[in-house]
N, C-alpha and C positions, 0 to 999 in steps of 0.2 A: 504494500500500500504506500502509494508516495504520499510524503508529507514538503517537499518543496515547491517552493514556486515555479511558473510558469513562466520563462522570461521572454518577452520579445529577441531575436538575436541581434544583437549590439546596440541594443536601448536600453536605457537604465529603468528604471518601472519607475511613476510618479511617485507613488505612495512611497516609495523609500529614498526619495532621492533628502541626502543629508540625514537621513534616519545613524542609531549610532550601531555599533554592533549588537548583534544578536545576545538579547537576553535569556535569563537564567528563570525568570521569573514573570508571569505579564497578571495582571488584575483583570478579572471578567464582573461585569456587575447585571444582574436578570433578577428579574420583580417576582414575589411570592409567590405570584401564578403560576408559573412556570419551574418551579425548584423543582419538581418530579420529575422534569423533561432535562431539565439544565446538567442538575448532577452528578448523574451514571457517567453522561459525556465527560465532562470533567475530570470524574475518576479514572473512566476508561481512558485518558488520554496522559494521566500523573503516572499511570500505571505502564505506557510506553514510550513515556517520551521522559529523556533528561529534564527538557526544561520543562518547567512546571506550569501549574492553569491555578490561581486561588480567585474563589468562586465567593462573590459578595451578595446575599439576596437581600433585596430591598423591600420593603413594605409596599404592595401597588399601589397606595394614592400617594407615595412617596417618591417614587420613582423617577418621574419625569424632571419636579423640583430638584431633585439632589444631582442627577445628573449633570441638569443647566448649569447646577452654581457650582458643581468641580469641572466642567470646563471652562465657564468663565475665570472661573480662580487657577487656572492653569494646572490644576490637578487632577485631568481625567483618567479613567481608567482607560485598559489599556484593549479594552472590547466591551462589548457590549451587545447584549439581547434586550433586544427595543420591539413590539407590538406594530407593526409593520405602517399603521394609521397615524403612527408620528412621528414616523421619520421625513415624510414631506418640512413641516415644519423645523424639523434639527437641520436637514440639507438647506434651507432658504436660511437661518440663523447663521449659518457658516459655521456651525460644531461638529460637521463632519468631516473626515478623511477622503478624498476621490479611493477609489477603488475599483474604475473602471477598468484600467489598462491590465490589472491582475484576471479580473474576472470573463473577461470577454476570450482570455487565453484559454481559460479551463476548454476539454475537450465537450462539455458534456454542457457549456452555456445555454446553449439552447433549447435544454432541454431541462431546466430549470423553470421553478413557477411564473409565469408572464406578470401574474397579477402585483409579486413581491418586488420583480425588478421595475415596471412600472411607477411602482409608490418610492422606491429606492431611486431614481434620476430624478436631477432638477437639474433644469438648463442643460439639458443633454449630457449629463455627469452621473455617471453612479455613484450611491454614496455607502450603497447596503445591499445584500442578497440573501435571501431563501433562509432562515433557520431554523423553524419548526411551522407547521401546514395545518391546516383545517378548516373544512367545507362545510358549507348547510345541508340539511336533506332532510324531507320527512321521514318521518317513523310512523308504525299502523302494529297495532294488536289485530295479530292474524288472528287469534280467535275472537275474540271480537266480531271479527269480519265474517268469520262463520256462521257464526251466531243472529248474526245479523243477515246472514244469507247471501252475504259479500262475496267474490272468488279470491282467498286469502294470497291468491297468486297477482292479483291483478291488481294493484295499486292504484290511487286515481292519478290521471293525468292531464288535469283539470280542475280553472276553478269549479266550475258544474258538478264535477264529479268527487268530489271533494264534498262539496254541500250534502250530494247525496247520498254518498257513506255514512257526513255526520247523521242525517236525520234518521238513518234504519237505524243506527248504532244509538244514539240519544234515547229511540222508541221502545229501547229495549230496557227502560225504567231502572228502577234499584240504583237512582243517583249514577250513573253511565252516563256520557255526554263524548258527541262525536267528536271534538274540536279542543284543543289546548293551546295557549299561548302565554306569560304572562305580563299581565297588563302594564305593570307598572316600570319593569325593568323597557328601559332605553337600549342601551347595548345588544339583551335578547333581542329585541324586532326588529333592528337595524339589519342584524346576523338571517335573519328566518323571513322577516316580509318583504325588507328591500329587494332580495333578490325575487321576489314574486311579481313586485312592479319592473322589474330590468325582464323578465320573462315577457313581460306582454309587452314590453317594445320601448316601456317609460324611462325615467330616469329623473335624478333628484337636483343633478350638479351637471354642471360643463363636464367634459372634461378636464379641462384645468383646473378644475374647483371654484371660479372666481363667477359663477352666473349658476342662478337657480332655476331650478326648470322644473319645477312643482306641480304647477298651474299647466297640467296639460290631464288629457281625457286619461292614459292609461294610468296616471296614478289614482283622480279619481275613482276609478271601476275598482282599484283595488282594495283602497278603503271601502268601497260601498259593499264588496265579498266580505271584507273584514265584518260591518256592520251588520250584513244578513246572518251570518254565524251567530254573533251576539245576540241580536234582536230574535231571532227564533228559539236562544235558549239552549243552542247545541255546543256551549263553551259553561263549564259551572262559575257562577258568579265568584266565585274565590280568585278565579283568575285576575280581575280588575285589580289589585290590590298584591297582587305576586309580584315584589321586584328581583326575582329569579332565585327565590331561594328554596318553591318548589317545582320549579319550573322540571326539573325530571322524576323527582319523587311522585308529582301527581302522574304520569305516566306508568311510572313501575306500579302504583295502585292497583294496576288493573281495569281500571274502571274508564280508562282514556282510551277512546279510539285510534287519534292520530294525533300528534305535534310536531309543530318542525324543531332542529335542532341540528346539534353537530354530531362531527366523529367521536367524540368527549363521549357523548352520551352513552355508546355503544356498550363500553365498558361498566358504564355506572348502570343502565340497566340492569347488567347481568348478574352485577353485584347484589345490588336492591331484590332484584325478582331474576332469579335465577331460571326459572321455570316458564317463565314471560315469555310467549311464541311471537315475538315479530318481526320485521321483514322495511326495509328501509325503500326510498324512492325518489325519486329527481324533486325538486321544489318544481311544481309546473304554475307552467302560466296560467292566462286564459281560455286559450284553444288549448288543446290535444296536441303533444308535442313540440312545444314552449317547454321551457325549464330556464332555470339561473343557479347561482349558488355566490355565497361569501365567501370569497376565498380570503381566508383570516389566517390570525398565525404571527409568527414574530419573526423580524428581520435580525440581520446580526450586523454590527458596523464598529469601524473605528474612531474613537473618538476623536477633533484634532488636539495635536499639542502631545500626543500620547510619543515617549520615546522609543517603546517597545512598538512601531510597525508592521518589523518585518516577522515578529514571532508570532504577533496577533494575526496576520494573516497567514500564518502557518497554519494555526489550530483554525479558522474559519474553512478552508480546504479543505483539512482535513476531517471535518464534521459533513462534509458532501462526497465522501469517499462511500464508496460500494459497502466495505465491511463496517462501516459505521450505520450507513443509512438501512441496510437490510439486517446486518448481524446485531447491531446493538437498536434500534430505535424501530423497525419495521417489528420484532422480535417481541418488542415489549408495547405491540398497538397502537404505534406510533404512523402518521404518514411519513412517505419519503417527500421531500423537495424537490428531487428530480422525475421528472413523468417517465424516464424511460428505466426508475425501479419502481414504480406505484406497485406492478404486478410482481408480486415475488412470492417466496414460497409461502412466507407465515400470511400474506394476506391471502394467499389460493384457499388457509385455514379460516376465515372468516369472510367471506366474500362480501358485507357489509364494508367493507372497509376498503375495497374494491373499489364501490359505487362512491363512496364519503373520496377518494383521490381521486377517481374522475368527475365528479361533481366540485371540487376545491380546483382541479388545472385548469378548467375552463369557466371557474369564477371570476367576480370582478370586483372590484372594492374600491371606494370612492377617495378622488384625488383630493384634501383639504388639507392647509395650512390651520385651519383652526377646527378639525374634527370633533374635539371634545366639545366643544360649545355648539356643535350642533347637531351631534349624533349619539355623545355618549351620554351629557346631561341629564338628570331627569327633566331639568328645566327648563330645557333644551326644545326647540321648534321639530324636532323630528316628533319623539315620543309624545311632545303636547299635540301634534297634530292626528296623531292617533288615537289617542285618546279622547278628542274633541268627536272628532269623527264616528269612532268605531262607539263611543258609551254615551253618548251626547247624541249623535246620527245628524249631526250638521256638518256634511263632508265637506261643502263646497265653502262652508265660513274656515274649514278648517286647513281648507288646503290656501285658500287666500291668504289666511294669517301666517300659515308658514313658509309663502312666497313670500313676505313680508318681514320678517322674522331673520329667515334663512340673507337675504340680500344684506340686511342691519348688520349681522355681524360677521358677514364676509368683509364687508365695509369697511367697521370698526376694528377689524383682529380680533374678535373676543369676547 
């Protein structure tokens, strides 16, 4: 397994140009969410490599803060696992490292996730690539569906068909309800609904993140699907008031026909309700063969000012090598980063997980210097507009006010 660099022949690599010798030691800092994932790699890598990886996890509503103020205090670490939605805004700050010139050499670049390098360029520079993956997809209780007289084979692929799962599934009394989301988390609907409005054609942002684009028919329709779930009754009213803390547990109940969700989830079913027969499937659109997905997940980048470069993007290669990505993190139900190990042998053992990596490589994830103020907030114009909408049923005041809303603090930064 190579662990050196790629070098152009007789060009110095940007990223190391004036860097000092190779260290003995480099700082990696990645947010509490991710310590399960962060790690094993770690270890696995102190455990073959001389120079070493120490591994700082941070509190996630701490994160972001603390990073800023040791790069600006010229004491960043010396890598970094960043939530892939903010690194637009670290690369426009100028607290990133270029790492295009290394990365575009790897053999296997393009074959890396679109969505992560994407969010990692600003002004035709990369600044970040690929560190750990995760797609949206519904989930369905195959008995359930039986029960209900559904073909537990046949997933819907459709909003229509969707509606009309929930309602056999709902009709089947004893507190059962076809439909799960929850209402209150932000982040949850961003991950599970937007991709249902990019299915039917919509879309929330420019591309460049800098114009909102709300205020058009297919986000409407999508809220108004959202509202007929509600309004009939086929979601249990606990859900309004969930800001994601049973947003899988109500699932493993039993008693939930479908919700969307991640590859996360997979595992955490199995664990909760071992017994639980279900069966995952594309987030669809409106018609019949639509679909979307979040392609979510964390980037890895260098921070600038760091003196350790050239070690730090030692171990960053090194975490997109074959025996890392299938032998250590594929192994442990993890996805790969790169599409061309998605299929390997431990996902041939779960084929859910199959569907959750090609549902995540052809995800999409919105471009925003100020994401958090408008997608992760609770107070935020994303999830207030869903919420107006969807438990309120005033879609069209609610999508005007988050045209309005959404433009204010593209505007203002925040």
């Amino acid at each position: 397994m190579r662990n050196t660099i790629l070098w152009f022949a007789g060009a110095a690599s940007a990223l190391l140009v004036g860097a000092t010798a190779q260290a003995a030691e480099i700082q990696l800092w990645a947010r509490a969410r991710t310590e399960g994932y962060v790690k094993p790699l770690v270890e696995a890598w102190n455990q073959q490599k001389p120079d070493k990886v120490v591994l700082n996890i941070i509190p996630n509503e701490q994160f972001i803060a603390k990073v800023g103020a040791a790069i600006a205090a010229g004491t960043p670490p010396d890598v970094m696992s960043i939530d892939l939605i903010y690194v637009p805004a670290f690369a426009r700050a100028e607290q990133l490292t270029e790492i295009g010139r290394e990365a575009k050499a790897l053999p296997f670049y393009d074959k890396l996730i679109s969505s992560h390098l994407r969010l990692g360029t600003y002004e035709n520079k990369l600044y970040a690539v690929p560190f750990s993956a995760e797609g949206s997809f519904l989930v369905y209780n195959k008995g359930l569906f039986r029960k209900a007289g559904l073909d537990p084979e046949k997933p819907p692929r459709s909003w229509a068909e969707i509606k009309d799962a929930a309602r056999k599934i709902t009709a089947l009394g004893d507190e059962h309800y076809g439909f799960y989301f929850p209402g209150g988390c932000a982040g949850c609907n961003v991950f599970t609904f937007l991709p249902m409005i990019w299915a039917a054609g919509g879309d929330v942002l420019s591309p460049d993140g800098m114009t909102p684009t709300i205020d058009q028919p297919a986000v409407k329709r999508a809220l108004q699907f959202y509202r007929e779930l509600w309004a009939e009754k086929l979601v249990p009213q606990a859900a309004r008031a969930d800001g994601g803390q049973n947003w899988t547990a109500a699932f493993a109940s039993g008693k939930i026909g479908m919700f969307s969700t991640g590859a996360f989830a997979v595992g955490a079913i199995k664990r909760l309700a071992p017994d639980l027969d279900f069966g995952v499937a594309y987030l669809p659109g409106e018609q019949a063969g639509q679909w979307s997905s979040f392609a979510g997940g964390d980037s890895i980048a260098v921070p600038k000012g760091t003196k350790n470069a050239k070690l730090a993007w030692s171990f960053i290669e090194w975490t997109m090598q074959p025996d890392v990505q299938v032998e250590l993190l594929a192994k442990n139900s993890s996805l790969p980063v790169r599409a061309d190990l998605a299929e390997n042998k431990y996902a041939a053992s779960e084929p859910r997980y199959v569907l959750a990596a090609q549902a995540m490589a052809a995800g999409r994830t919105p471009y925003s210097f100020v994401y958090n103020d408008l997608f992760n907030s609770p107070q935020g114009p994303f999830l207030q507009m869903l919420q107006k909408a969807v438990f309120d049923g005033d879609v069209d005041g609610a999508v005007a006010e988050a045209q309005r809303r959404f433009r204010q603090v593209i505007a203002t930064g925040g």
